[in-house]
N, C-alpha and C positions, 0 to 999 in steps of 0.2 A: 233532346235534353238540353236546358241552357245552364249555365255553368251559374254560379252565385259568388264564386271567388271574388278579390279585388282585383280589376286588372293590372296590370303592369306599366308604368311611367312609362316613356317613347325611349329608348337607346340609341343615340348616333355616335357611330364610331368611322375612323379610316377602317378602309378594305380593299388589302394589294397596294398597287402602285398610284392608282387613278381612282378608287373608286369609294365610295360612303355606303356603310351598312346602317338601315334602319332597322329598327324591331319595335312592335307593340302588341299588347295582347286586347280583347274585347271578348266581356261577357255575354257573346252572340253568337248564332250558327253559322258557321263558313258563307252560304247562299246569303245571307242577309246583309253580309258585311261587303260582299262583293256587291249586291245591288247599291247599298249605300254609299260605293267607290264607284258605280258606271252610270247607275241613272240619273240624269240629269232636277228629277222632282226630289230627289233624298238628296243631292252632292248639295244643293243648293240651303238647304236646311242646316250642314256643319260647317262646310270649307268657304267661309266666309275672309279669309284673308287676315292676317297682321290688324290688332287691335282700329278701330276706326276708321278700318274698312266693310263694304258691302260688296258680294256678285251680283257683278248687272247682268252676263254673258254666260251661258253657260250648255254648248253645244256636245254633245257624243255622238258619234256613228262608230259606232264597237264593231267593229271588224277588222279584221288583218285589211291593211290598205286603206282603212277608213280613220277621219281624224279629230281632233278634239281641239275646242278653245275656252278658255276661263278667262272670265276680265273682273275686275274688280276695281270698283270704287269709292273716293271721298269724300269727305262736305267741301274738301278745297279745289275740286272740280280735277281732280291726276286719275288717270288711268294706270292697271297695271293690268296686263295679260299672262298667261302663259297656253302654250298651244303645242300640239304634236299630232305625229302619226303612230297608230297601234301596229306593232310588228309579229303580235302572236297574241293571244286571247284563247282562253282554253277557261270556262265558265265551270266550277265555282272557284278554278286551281291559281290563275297565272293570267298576267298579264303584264306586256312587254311594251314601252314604247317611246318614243323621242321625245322631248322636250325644252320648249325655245322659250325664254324669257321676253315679253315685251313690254319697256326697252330693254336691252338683253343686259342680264347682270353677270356674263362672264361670255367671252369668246367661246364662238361654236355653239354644239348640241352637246344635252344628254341623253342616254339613254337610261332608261328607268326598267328594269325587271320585280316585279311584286307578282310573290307570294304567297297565298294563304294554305295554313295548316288546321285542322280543327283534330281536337282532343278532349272528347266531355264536357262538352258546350263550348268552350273556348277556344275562341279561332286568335292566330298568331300572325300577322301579317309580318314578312319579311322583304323589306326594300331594297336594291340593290342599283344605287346613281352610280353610273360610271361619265367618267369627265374627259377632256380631248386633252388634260395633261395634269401631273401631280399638283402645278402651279394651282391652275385653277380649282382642283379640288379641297388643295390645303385651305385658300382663300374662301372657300365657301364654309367648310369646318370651323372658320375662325368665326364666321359672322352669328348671330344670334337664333340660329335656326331651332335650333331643339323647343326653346321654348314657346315659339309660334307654333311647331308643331303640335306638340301636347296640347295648346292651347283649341289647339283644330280636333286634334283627336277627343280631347274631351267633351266636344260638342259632339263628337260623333259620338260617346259615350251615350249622352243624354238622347239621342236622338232613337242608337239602336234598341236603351231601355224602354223608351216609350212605344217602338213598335211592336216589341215583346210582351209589353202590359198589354197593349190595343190589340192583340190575337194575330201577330202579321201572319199570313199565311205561309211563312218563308220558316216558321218557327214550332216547335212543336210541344211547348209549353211558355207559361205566363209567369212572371217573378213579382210582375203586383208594381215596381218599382217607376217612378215617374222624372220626369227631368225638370228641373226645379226650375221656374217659371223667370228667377232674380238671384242675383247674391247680390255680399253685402259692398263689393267693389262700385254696384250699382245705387243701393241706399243709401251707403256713405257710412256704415255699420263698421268700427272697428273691429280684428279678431285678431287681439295680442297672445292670445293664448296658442291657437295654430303657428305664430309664427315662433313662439317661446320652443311649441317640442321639434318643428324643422329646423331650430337652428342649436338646438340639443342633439338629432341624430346626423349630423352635417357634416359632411368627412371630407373635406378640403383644407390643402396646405396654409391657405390664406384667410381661414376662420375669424380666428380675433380681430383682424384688419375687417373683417361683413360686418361682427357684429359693431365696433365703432362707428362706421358707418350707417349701419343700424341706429343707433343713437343719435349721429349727427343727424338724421334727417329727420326723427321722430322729435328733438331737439329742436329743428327749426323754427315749427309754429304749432301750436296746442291743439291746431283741427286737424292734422295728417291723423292718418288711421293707418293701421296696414292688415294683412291678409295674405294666402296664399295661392298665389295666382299665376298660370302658365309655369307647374312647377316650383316656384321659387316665391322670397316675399316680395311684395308690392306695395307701393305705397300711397294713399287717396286722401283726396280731400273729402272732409267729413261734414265740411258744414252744409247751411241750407241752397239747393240750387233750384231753378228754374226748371220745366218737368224738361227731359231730352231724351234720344234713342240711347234706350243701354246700350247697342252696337258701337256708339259714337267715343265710349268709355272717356267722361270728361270730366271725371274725376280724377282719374288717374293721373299721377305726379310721374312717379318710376319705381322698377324695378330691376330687381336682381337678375343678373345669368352666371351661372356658377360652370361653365361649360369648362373652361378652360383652367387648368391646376394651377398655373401662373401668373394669371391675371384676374381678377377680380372686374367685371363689368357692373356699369347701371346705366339703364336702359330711359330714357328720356323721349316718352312720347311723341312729344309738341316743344322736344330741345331746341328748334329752328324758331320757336317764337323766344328766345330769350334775349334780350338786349346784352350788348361788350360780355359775350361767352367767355373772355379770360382766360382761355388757352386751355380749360378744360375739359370742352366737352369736345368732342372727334366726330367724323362720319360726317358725309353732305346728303344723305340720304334725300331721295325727291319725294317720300312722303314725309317729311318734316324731326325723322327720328335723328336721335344724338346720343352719341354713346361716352362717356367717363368713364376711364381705366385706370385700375389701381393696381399696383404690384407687390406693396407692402407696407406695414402700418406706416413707417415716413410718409409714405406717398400719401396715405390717409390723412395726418396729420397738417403736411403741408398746404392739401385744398379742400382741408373742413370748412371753413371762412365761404372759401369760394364758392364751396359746396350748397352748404346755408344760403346764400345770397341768390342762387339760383331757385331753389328750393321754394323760396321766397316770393321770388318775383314768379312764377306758375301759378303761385294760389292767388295771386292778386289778378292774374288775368280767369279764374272761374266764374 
């Protein structure tokens, strides 16, 4: 039986002293959702990496002792890996195993335990990162991760409905339902209305400071558009561009992460291409992202200008 419910957003939270809890739910059989986390011909179809990247790499040998590497890459020629060894594999329940960043983005290994539960169609993967100290766990909690997740899990979305409509053999009934070929982050299609009722059911301390910002950006230049995307709203150039790979998302100006109750983030794709950044955009990321943090409407207030100006200068480079 496949479930027809809506799944559930991705959850990351701290867990203990060292460790990060994931959760997500998928409208798909336990068996399907775990092939589409080990085989290498399905991983490669969702877990495509951080906006404007692709998998080039993508090896599994699923056994206890046997190991794994993912790479992914950009049109600015940057590699990013990650790789491990499996510590336990138990098919369709559990899966256990290391994980190394390359280049590494924290000291040491993880180790990763996932979960799957199924309940009337609906399987519930439950993640559990543990880290080699609180330091480096809190540092990872802090960084932008939820929303790249979702952003992943959502492909998985679309991937494991179209297996389910195609008759996967893994599945034991069809829901008819397809994974939509485009949106409108890709055509350039604004949708003020989605972003109108997420920032109506919004329940962070630092609301009114999102939505000014909200405004300052949609304020910038008459062709931004926004939407919601990876979770949160996003914001795009709308006007006419040359054809490109949706993967490359070159539209895309920036977006919101609402992860943290004290800070207020926006997320800056191609913030590395902005000329005299003015002391507000943060992060050296080496694939070119930049992050602007706000804490309160002052803070809003004081680098709307700056904000604009930046804003500004990305739509001139589309």
């Amino acid at each position: 039986m496949t479930s027809t419910a809506t799944p559930s957003k991705v959850k990351v939270a701290a867990h203990g002293d060292r460790a990060i809890l994931i959760t997500r739910s998928f409208n798909a059989p336990r068996e399907l959702v775990f092939d589409a986390m080990s085989k290498p011909a399905l991983i490669k179809q969702w877990l495509n990496g951080p906006p404007g990247w692709n998998m080039t790499t993508c090896k599994v040998d699923l056994r206890v002792g046997g190991k794994f590497r993912y790479v992914w890459g950009n049109q600015a020629g940057q590699d990013m890996g990650l790789s491990g060894v499996y510590k336990d594999v138990l098919r369709p329940e559990r899966i256990v195993n290391t994980e190394v960043f390359e280049p590494a983005w924290y000291p040491g290994e993880a180790l990763s335990t996932t979960v799957l539960t199924e309940k009337k169609g609906t399987t519930l993967i439950t993640i559990t990162a543990r880290y080699d100290s609180r330091k480096i766990r809190d540092e990872i909690l802090a960084s932008p991760m939820e929303g790249g997740l979702e952003f992943s899990y959502q492909e998985l979305d679309a991937l494991l409905a179209k297996k389910i409509a195609s008759g996967s053999k893994t599945s034991s009934s069809r829901t008819g339902r397809k994974a939509k070929p485009g949106n409108a982050l890709f055509t350039g299609v604004s949708e003020p209305e989605t972003v109108d009722l997420y920032m109506k059911k919004l329940k962070h301390p630092l609301k009114p400071a999102a939505e000014q910002l909200r405004k300052a950006i949609l304020g910038a230049d008459k062709s931004i558009g926004e939407g919601i995307y990876w979770n949160a709203p996003c914001f795009y150039f709308t006007g006419k561009m040359e054809p490109f790979d949706p993967k490359t998302y070159k539209r895309y100006i920036v977006g919101f992460n609402f992860f943290k109750q004290d800070t207020l983030r926006l997320i800056f794709l191609r913030g590395a291409d902005v000329e005299k950044q003015g002391g507000l955009l943060t992060g050296d990321y080496k694939d070119g992202r930049r992050l602007a943090l706000f804490s309160s409407m002052a803070d809003v207030k004081k680098h709307e200008k700056e904000l604009k100006r930046i804003v500004k200068q990305l739509i001139k480079t589309m």
